[in-house]
C-alpha positions as CSV (number, residue, x, y, z in Angstrom):
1,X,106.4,133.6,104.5
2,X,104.3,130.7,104.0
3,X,105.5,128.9,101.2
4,X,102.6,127.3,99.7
5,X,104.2,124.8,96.6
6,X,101.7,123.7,93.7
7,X,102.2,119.8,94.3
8,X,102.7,118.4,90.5
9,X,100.4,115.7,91.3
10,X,97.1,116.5,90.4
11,X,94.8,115.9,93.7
12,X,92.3,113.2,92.4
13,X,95.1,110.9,90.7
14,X,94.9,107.2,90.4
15,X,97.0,106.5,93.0
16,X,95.2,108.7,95.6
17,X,92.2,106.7,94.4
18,X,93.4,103.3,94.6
19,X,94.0,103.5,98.0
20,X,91.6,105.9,99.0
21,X,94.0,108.6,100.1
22,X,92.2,112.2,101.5
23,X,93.8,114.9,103.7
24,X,92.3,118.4,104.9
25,X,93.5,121.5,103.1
26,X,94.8,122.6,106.1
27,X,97.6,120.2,107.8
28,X,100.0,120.0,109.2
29,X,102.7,117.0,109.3
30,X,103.2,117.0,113.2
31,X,100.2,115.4,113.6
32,X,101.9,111.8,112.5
33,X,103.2,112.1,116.0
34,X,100.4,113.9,117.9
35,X,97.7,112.3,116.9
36,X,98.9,109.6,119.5
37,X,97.5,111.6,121.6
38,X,94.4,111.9,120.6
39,X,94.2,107.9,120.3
40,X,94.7,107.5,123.8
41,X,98.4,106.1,123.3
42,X,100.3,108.6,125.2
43,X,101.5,106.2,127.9
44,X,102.4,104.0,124.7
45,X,106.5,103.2,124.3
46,X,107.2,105.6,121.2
47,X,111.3,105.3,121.6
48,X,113.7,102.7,123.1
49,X,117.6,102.3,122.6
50,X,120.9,102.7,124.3
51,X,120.0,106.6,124.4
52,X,117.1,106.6,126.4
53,X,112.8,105.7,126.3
54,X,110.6,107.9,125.6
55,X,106.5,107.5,125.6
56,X,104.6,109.3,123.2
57,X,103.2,111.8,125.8
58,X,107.1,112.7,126.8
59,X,108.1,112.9,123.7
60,X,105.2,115.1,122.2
61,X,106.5,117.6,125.2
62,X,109.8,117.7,123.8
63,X,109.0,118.4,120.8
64,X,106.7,121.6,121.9
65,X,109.1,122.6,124.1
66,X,111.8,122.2,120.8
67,X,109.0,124.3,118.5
68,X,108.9,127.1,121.2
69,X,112.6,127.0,121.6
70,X,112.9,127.4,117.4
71,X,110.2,130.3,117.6
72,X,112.4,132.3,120.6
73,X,114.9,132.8,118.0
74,X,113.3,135.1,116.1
75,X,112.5,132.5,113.2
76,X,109.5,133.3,110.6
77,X,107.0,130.6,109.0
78,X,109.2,128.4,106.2
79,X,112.3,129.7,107.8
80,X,114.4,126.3,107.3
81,X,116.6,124.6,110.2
82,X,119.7,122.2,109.5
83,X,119.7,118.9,111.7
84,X,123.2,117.5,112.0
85,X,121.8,114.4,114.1
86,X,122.7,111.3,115.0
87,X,119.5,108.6,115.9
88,X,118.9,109.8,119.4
89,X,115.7,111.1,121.0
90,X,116.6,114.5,120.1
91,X,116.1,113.9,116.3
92,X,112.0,113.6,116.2
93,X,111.8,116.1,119.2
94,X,113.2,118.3,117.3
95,X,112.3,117.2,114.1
96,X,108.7,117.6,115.0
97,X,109.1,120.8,116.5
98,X,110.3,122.3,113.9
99,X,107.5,121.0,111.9
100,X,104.7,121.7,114.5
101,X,105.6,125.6,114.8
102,X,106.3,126.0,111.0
103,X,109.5,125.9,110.4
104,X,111.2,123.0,107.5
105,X,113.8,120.7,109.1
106,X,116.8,119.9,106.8
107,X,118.0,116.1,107.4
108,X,121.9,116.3,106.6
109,X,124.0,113.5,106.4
110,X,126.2,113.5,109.7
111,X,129.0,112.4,107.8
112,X,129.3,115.7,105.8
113,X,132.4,117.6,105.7
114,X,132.8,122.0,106.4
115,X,132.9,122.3,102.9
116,X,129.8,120.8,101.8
117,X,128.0,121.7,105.4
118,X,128.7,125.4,104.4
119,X,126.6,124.7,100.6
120,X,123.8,123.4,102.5
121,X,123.8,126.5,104.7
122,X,123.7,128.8,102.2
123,X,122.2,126.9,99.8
124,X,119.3,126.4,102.4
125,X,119.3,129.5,103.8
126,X,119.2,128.1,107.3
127,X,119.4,130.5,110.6
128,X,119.2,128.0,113.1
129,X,121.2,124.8,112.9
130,X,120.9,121.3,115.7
131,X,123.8,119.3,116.1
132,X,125.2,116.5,118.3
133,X,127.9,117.7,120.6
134,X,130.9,115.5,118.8
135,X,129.8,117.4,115.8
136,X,130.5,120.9,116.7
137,X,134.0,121.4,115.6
138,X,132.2,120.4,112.0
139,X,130.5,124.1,112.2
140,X,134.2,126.0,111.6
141,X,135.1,129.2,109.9
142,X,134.7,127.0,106.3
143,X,131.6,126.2,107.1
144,X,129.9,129.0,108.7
145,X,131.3,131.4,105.9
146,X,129.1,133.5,103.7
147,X,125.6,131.7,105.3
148,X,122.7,133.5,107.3
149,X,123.3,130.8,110.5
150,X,122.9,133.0,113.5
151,X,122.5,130.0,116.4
152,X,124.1,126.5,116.9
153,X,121.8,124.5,119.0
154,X,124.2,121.8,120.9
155,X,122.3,118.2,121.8
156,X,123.7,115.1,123.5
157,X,126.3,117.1,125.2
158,X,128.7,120.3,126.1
159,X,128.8,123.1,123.3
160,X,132.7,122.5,122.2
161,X,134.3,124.9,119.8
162,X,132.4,126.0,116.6
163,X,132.8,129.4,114.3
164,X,128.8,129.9,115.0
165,X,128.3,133.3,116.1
166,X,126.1,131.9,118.8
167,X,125.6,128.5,120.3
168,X,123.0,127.5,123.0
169,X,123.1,123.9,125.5
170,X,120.0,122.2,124.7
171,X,119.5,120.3,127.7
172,X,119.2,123.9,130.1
173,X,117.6,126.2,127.5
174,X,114.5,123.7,126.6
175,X,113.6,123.7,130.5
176,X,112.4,127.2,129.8
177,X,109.8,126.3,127.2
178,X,106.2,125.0,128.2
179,X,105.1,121.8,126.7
180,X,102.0,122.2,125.1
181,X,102.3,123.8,121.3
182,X,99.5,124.2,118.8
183,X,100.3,123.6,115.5
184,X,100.7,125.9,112.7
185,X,98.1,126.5,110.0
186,X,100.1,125.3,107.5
187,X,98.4,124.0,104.2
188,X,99.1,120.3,102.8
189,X,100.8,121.5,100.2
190,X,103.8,123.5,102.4
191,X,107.2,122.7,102.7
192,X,107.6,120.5,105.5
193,X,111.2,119.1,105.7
194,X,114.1,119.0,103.0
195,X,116.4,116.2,102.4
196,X,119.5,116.5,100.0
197,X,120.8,114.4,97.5
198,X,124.1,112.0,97.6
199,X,125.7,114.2,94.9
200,X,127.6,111.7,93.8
201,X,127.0,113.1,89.9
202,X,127.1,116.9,91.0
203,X,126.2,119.2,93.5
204,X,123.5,118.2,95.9
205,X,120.2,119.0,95.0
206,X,117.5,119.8,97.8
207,X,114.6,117.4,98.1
208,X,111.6,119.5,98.9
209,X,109.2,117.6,100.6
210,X,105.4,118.7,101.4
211,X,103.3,118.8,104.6
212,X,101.0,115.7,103.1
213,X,104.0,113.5,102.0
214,X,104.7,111.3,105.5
215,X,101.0,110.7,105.7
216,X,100.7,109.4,101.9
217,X,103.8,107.1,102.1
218,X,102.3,105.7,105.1
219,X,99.0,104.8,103.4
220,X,100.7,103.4,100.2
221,X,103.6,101.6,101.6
222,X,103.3,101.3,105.3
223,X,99.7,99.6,105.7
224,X,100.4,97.4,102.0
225,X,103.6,95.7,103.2
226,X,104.5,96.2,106.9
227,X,101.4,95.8,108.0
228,X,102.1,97.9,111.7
229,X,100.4,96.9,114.9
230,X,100.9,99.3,118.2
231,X,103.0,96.8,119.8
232,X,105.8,96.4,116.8
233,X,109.1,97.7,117.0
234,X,111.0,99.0,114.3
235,X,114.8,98.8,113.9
236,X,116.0,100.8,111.6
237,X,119.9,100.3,110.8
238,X,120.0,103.1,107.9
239,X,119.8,106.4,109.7
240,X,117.2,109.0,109.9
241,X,118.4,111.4,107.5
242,X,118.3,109.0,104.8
243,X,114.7,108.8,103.4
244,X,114.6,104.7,103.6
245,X,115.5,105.2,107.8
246,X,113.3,108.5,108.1
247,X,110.2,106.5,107.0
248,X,111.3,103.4,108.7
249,X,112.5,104.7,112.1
250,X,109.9,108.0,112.2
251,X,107.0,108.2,109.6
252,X,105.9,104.6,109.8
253,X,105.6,103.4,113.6
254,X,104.5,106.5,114.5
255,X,101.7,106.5,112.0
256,X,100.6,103.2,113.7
257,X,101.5,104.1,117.7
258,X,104.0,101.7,117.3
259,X,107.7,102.2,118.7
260,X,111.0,102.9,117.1
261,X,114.7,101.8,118.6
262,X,117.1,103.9,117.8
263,X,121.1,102.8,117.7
264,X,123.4,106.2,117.7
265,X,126.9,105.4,116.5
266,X,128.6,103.4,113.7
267,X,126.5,100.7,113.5
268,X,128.9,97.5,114.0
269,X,127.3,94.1,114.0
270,X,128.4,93.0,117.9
271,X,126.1,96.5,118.3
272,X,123.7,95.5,115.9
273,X,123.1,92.2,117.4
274,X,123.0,93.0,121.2
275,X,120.5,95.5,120.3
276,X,118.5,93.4,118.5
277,X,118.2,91.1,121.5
278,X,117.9,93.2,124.5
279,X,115.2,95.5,122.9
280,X,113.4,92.8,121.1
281,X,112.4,94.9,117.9
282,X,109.8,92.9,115.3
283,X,110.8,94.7,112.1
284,X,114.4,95.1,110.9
285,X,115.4,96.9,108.5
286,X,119.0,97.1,106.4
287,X,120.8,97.6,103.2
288,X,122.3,94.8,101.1
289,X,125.9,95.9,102.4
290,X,124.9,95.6,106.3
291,X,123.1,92.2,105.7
292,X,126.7,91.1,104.1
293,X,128.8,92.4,106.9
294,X,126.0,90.5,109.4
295,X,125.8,87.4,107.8
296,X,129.8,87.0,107.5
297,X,130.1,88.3,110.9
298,X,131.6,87.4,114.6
299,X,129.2,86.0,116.7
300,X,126.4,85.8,114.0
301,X,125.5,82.2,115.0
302,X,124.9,83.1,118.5
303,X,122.5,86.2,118.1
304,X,118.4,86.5,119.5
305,X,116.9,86.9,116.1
306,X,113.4,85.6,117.4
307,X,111.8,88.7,118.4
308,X,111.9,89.6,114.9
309,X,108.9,88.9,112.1
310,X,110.2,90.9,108.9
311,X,113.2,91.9,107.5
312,X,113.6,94.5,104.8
313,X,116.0,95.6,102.2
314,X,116.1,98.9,99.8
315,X,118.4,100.6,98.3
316,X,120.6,98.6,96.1
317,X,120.2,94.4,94.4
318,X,120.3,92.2,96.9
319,X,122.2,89.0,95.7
320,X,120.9,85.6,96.1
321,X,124.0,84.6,98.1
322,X,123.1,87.4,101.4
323,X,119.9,86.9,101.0
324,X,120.1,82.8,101.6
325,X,122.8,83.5,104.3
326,X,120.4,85.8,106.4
327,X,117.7,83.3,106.0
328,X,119.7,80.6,107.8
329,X,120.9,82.8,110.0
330,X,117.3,84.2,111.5
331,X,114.8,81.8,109.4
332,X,113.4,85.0,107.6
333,X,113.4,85.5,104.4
334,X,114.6,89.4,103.2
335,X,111.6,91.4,102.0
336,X,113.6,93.8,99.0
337,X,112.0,97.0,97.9
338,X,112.8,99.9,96.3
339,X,112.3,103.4,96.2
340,X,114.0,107.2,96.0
341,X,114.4,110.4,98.2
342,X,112.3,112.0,95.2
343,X,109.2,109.5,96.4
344,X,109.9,109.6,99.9
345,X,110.1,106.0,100.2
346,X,109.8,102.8,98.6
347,X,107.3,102.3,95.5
348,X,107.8,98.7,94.5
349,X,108.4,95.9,96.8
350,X,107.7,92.1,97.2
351,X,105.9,91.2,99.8
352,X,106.1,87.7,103.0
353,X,104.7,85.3,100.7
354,X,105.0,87.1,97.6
355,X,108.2,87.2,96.2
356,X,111.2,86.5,93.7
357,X,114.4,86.2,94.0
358,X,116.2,89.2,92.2
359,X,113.1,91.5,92.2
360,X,112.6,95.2,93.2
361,X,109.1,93.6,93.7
362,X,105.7,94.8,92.4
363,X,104.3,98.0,92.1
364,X,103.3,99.6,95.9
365,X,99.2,100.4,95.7
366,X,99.4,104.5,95.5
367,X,101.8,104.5,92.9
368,X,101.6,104.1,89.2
369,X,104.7,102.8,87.6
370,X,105.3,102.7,83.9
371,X,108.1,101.7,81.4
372,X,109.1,103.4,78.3
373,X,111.5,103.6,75.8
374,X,113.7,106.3,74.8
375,X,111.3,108.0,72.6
376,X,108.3,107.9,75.6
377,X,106.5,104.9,74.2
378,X,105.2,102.7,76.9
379,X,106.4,99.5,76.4
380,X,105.0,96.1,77.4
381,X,105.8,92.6,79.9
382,X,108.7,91.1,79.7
383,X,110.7,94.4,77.1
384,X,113.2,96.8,78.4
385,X,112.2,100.3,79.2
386,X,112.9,102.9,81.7
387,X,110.9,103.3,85.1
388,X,108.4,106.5,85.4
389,X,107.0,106.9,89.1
390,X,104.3,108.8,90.7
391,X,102.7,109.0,94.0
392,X,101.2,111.6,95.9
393,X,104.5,111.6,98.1
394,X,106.5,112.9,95.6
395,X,108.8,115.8,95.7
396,X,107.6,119.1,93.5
397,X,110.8,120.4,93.0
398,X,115.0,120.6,93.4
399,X,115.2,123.9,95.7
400,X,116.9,126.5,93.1
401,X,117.6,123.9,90.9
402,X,115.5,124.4,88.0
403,X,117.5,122.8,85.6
404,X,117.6,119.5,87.2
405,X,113.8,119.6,88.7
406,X,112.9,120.0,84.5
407,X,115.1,117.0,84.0
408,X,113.5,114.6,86.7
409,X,110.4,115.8,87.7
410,X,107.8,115.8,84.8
411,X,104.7,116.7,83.7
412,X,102.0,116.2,86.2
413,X,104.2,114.7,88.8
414,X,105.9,111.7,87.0
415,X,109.6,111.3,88.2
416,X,111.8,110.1,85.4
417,X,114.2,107.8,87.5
418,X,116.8,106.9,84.8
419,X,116.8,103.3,85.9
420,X,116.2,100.6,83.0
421,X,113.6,97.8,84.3
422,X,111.9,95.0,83.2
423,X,108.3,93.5,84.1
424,X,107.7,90.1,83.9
425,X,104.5,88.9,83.3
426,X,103.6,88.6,87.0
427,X,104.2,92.4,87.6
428,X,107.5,91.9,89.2
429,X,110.0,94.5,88.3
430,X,113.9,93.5,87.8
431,X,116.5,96.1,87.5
432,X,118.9,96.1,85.0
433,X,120.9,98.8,86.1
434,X,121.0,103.1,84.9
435,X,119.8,104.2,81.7
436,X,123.3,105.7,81.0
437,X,125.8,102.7,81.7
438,X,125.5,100.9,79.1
439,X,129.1,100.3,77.4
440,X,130.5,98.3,74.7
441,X,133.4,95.6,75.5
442,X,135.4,94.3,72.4
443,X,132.7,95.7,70.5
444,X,129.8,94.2,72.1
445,X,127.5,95.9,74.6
446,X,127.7,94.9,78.6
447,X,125.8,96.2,81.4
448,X,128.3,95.8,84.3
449,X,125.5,95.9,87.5
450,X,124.8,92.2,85.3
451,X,128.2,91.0,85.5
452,X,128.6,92.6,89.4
453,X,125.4,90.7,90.2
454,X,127.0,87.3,88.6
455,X,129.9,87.8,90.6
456,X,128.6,88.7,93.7
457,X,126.6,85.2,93.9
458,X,130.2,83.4,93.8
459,X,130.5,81.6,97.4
460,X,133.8,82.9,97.6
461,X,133.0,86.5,97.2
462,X,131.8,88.8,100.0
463,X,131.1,91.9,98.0
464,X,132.0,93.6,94.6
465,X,131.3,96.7,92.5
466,X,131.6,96.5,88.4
467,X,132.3,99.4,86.5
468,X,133.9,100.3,82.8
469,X,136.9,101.6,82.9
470,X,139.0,103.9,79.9
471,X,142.0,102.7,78.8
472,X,145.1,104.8,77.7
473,X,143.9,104.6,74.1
474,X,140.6,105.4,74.5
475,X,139.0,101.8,74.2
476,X,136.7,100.6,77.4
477,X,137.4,97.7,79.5
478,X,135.3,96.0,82.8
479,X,137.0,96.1,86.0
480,X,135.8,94.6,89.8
481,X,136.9,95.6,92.6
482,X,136.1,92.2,95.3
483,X,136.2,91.4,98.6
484,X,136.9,87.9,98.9
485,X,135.2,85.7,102.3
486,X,138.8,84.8,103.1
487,X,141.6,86.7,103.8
488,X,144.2,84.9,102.5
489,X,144.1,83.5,99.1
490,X,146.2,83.2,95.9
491,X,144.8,86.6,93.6
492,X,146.5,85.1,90.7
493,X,144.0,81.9,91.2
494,X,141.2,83.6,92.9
495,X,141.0,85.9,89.5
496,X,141.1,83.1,87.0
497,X,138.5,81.3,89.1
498,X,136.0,84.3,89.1
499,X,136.1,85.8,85.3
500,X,136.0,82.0,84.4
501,X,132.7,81.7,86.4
502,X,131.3,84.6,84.7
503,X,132.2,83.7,81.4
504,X,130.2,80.0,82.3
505,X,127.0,81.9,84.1
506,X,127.0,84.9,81.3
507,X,128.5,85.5,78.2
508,X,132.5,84.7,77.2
509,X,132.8,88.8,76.3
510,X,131.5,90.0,79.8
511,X,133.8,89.0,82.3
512,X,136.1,91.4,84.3
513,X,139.3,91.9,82.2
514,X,140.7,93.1,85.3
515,X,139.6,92.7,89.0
516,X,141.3,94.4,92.3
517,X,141.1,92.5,95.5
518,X,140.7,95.0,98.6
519,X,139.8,94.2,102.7
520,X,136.4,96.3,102.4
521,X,134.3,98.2,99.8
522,X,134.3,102.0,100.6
523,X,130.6,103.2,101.9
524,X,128.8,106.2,101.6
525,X,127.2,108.2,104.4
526,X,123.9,106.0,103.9
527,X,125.2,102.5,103.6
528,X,125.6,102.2,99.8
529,X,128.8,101.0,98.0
530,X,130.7,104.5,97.4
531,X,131.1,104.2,93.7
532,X,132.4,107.2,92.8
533,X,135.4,106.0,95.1
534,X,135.7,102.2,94.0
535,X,136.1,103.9,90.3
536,X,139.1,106.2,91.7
537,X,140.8,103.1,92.7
C-alpha cells in the first residue's frame, strides 16, 4: 500500500510562492530530523529533560532502530501505528521511525479513556500500538475489542496487564535492531502521521497529515516568528500529541538543529518552574490557562525566567489581565497566535515588536487568509466575516469522514474554520468567537466569548467560561462559571460586583444573569477550558 493523497492545495499557490516553498516529489518527513546529520550537528543537544539527553546522532539511532523494530512486525507501507505517549525520548524515536520506514504514527491524547482508545483502533486500523508503561492497563478487553491491534509495544517501563494479544518490552527488544535505516520512498504527498480531533461536537475525526506538511509549517511559521538558532531551546508545556506542542517541541527545533526539553507528567507549576531554570530553555511556550495557573502561582516570584527570550500563546484569547501578570513576572511580553490541527500549526500571529493587545495577530507569510460572509462574499477592514485558511500544510481530508471533510475542507484547499473575525485596518485579526454562538438575550443578540473576555479582565477573577444556557420555558439566558483569585469571598457580593462591571464595560443586556463560583475550571486533555463540561454544570 502506498497511499498517495491528492493534496487539495494546488502546488504553485500563493502561499508556496510568497515564501518560496519547494520540496522533491519524492520525500520523506524523517528527514526534519536526519538531515542533522547531514549538517554536521550530530554531536548537537537534540533532547534535555528530567527523562534523559539525547544528541541528534543518538537519537537518529533510536529511531532506526524503532523503524526496524515496526518493520519486524510484519507491518506493510501506510500501515498506521497508535502512540499513547507521554513527552519522553521515546516519542520522536519512535515517532520518526515510524515515519522513516513508512509507516503513519497516530498522536493520541494520553488522557483517552478504553472506550474512545478502542474507536481510534478501529477507526485507524492500527496493528501495532506504543505506549508508556502506566498506560497499559488503558489497552483492556473494551479497548482492544473488535480492532486489528496484534502488538503492544511497552516504553518507559515493565509491560503490566493489558488485553493485547501480544506485548513486547521496548528497552530489550530495540537492542536487536541495527541503527542505521534508509528511508522509504515515500512521495510528498503520503500520509505521514494522523492526529485526531477533541470531539467535543461529535465523534473524533482523523486529521490526515502529508509527508510535506512539518517542512511547510516550518518555512511559514517557524523562520517568520520564532526565528530559531541551533543553540535555542524550546519548552513546550502543551504536549506532543497536540498539534501546537508537536510543532513546538518536534517539527520546529529540529528543523533548525536546535534542542527541545521535554517535561513528562502533569505539568504543575513548582515542575514548570524548576525546569525552566535548571535546563535553561530560550523559547516557552503555553496556553492562556497554564499562563493563569503560573502567574497566580506558589513560588512564582522566585523563579529563573532569564534564560528565556520569547514566550508564546495559541489556542484560546488571551486576556489582558495574564498577559500583564506574566510580563511582570518574566519582563516578556506573550507572543499570541493562532492556528488549527487542520493547518498543522499556527497561521496568524503577532510578532516581539509587533503586536496588540487582544489580537490573534496578522496573517503568517504561507498562508492566505480571507473573510466572508454567510453568502461567500469577501468582505473588507474593519466588517465581520468568517475566517477561510489555506497553506500548503493543510490537511486533505477527515479519514472516512466524508461528510465532515466536504464541510471543512473546501475547494482547492481552503479550510472553512467557522470562527467569526475581524481585520482592522492594520491586518490584525480579532476573534469574535464561533460562527454558530450567537444567541439572543431579552431579545437582543450577545456573543458570550465577548462578555467571558470582559469578565475575565476583572482583577478579582482568575478564570471564567460564558455560555447560553435554556431555561425551563424555552427562553435563553447567559451564565459564568468563575474562579475567583481568592478563596474566600462573599458570592452574594462577588456576583453583584462582576455583572455590574460588565454592564459598565459592555452593554446593560449582556451581563451574566447567573454566575457559579467553583475552585478550578475543568481542562481538556490539551490544556483548553473543557466546555462541554462547564455547560453540564
Amino acid at each position: 500500500m502506498t497511499p498517495e493523497i491528492a493534496d487539495r492545495v494546488p502546488p504553485d499557490n500563493p502561499g508556496s510562492r510568497e515564501i518560496n516553498f519547494a520540496i522533491a516529489e519524492r520525500y520523506n518527513a524523517s528527514r526534519v530530523l536526519y538531515d542533522n546529520l547531514e549538517k554536521g550537528f550530530g554531536n548537537r543537544l537534540a533532547l534535555t529533560g528530567p527523562a534523559g539527553e539525547k544528541s541528534y546522532a543518538e537519537l537518529c539511532g533510536d529511531a532506526a532502530r524503532w523503524g526496524h523494530g515496526f518493520q519486524s512486525l510484519g507491518l506493510q507501507r501506510g500501515d498506521r501505528v497508535l502512540l499513547f505517549l507521554d513527552d519522553t525520548p521515546a516519542y520522536p524515536a519512535a515517532f520518526f521511525g515510524a515515519v522513516r520506514a513508512g509507516f503513519v504514527p497516530l498522536l493520541i491524547n494520553t488522557l483517552t479513556p478504553p472506550d474512545l482508545l478502542q474507536f481510534y483502533l478501529a477507526d485507524s486500523g492500527a496493528k501495532v500500538a506504543v505506549s508508556e508503561a502506566e498506560f497499559c492497563p488503558r489497552f483492556d478487553a473494551e479497548a482492544c475489542k473488535d480492532t486489528a491491534l496484534h502488538t503492544l509495544i511497552v516504553v518507559n517501563g515493565e509491560v503490566a496487564a493489558h488485553a493485547a494479544p501480544k506485548a513486547i518490552g521496548a528497552e530489550a527488544w530495540l537492542t536487536e535492531f541495527p541503527s542505521e535505516l534508509a528511508e522509504a520512498d515515500t512521495h510528498r504527498n503520503e500520509m505521514a502521521f494522523w492526529m485526531y480531533s477533541s470531539g467535543s461536537t461529535g465523534r473524533p475525526k482523523g486529521i490526515v497529515h502529508l509527508q510535506h506538511d512539518m517542512a511547510y509549517s516550518n518555512e511559514a511559521f517557524a523562520k517568520n516568528v520564532l526565528k530559531l538558532g541551533a543553540d535555542d531551546i524550546c519548552f513546550s508545556v502543551p504536549k506532543i500529541f497536540f498539534a501546537y506542542g508537536f510543532g513546538n517541541a518536534i517539527t520546529f527545533p529540529f528543523s533548525a538543529g536546535a534542542a527541545t526539553l521535554l517535561l513528562p507528567g502533569q505539568p504543575k507549576p513548582a515542575a514548570i518552574f524548576e525546569a525552566i531554570g535548571r535546563y535553561r530553555p530560550t523559547l516557552f511556550f503555553g496556553l492562556p490557562t497554564l499562563y493563569t495557573t503560573l502567574t497566580k502561582a506558589d513560588g512564582a516570584s522566585a523563579g529563573d525566567f532569564s534564560s528565556l527570550r520569547m514566550s508564546l500563546s495559541a489556542a484560546e484569547v488571551l486576556s489582558n489581565e495574564v498577559s500583564s501578570g506574566w510580563k511582570a513576572l518574566t519582563g516578556l511580553e506573550i507572543v499570541e497566535g493562532l492556528g488549527s490541527t487542520e493547518a498543522l500549526h499556527i497561521y496568524l500571529s503577532n510578532h516581539q515588536g509587533n503586536k496588540k493587545p487582544g489580537a490573534a495577530g496578522l496573517r503568517v507569510p504561507g498562508y492566505e487568509v480571507v473573510l466572508k460572509d454567510k453568502d461567500g462574499r469577501e468582505v473588507g477592514d474593519n466588517e465581520e466575516g468568517i475566517l477561510w485558511v489555506r497553506g500548503d500544510s493543510a490537511t486533505p481530508l477527515y479519514w472516512n469522514r466524508p461528510d465532515k471533510t466536504a464541510e471543512t475542507i473546501r475547494d482547492e484547499g481552503w479550510i472553512y474554520t467557522g470562527d467569526r473575525f475581524v481585520r482592522d485596518g492594520d491586518g490584525f485579526y480579532f476573534f469574535r468567537g464561533r460562527a454558530d454562538d450567537l444567541v439572543k438575550i431579552s431579545g437582543q443578540w450577545v456573543y458570550p466569548l465577548e462578555v467571558e473576555l470582559c469578565l475575565a479582565d476583572h482583577p478579582d477573577v482568575r478564570e471564567c467560561a460564558v455560555f447560553a444556557a435554556e431555561l425551563p420555558d424555552r427562553r435563553m439566558t447567559l451564565k459564568a462559571v468563575v474562579v475567583m483569585n481568592q478563596g474566600a469571598f462573599d458570592e452574594g457580593k462577588a456576583t453583584r460586583q462582576l455583572q455590574d462591571y460588565v454592564k459598565a464595560k459592555l452593554l446593560p443586556y449582556k451581563y451574566p444573569r447567573e454566575i457559579k463560583f467553583i475552585g478550578e475550571l475543568p481542562k481538556t486533555g490539551t490544556g483548553k477550558i473543557d466546555r462541554q463540561a462547564v455547560m453540564r454544570m
